[in-house]
Every structure is written in C-alpha cells, then in structure tokens.
C-alpha positions in Angstrom: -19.2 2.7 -22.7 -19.9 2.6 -19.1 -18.0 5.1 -17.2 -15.9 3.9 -14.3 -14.5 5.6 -10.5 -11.9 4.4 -8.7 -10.6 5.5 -4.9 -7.3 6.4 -4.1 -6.3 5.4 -0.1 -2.3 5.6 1.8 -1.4 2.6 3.2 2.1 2.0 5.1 3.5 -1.5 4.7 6.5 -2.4 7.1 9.0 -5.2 7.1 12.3 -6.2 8.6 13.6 -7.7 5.4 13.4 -4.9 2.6 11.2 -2.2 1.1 9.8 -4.5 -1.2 8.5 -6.6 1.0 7.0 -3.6 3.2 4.9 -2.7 0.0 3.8 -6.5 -0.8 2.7 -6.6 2.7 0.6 -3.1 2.3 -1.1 -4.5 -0.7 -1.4 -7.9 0.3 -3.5 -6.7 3.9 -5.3 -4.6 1.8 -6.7 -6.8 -0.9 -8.0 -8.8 2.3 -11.1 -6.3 2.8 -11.1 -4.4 -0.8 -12.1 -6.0 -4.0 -11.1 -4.8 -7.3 -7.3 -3.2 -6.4 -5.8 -1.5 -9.5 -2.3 0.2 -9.3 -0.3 0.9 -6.0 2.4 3.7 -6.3 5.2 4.1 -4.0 5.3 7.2 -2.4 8.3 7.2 0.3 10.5 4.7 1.3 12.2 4.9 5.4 13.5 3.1 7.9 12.6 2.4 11.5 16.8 2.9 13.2 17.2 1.4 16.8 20.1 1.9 18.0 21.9 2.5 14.9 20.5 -0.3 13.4 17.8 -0.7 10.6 14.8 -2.5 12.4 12.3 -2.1 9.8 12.0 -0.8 6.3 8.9 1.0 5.7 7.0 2.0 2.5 4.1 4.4 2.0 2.0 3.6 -1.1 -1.0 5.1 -2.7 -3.5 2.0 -4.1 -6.3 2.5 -5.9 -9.9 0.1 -6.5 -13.0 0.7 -8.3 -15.4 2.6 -6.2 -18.4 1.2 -6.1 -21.1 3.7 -4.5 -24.9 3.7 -4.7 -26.6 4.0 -7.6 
C-alpha cells in the first residue's frame, strides 16, 4: 500500500457576514492554487470591532493537501 504525506498550512479567512463564511472563504481561495485539500480545522475564531461595532468576523484554520515532493 503506497504510503502517503500530506502538508499542513494557517490560513485566515475574513467576512462581514459570519465566521462561517470567513472559513468558506479561506478554503475556497485556497483550493484556487492547491490541489488535493483534505481536512481544514478551525483554530480561533475573532472579530475585527470599529467603533464598537463588529466589522468583520475572522477565522484561522489549519488545511491540509497531499504533499507531492520529488521523487
């Protein structure tokens, strides 16, 4: 059975409608330039405050693809 890597990189999604969103956006801009994405975990959840109002949410996740290095 062939053995398998995979890469682990932080991304920070932000939106001005919810967390969720934030972390669909992360993923979303990431799986425009990396192939093979596996599992994202949330790692912190903030929000931007301006004036006493929320002006972004932001979400940190960790996403991981299948490292494919030279051989």
């Amino acid at each position: 059975m062939p053995q398998s890597v995979y890469k682990v990189i932080e991304l920070i999604g932000t939106s001005t409608k919810s967390w969720e969103e934030a972390a669909k956006a992360a993923v979303e801009r990431a799986a425009e330039t990396l192939r093979d994405l596996r599992v994202a975990e949330v790692v912190v959840q903030d929000l931007v405050i301006t004036d006493g109002k929320v002006e972004a949410y932001r979400t940190k996740i960790k996403i991981s693809f299948k490292y494919e290095g030279h051989q």
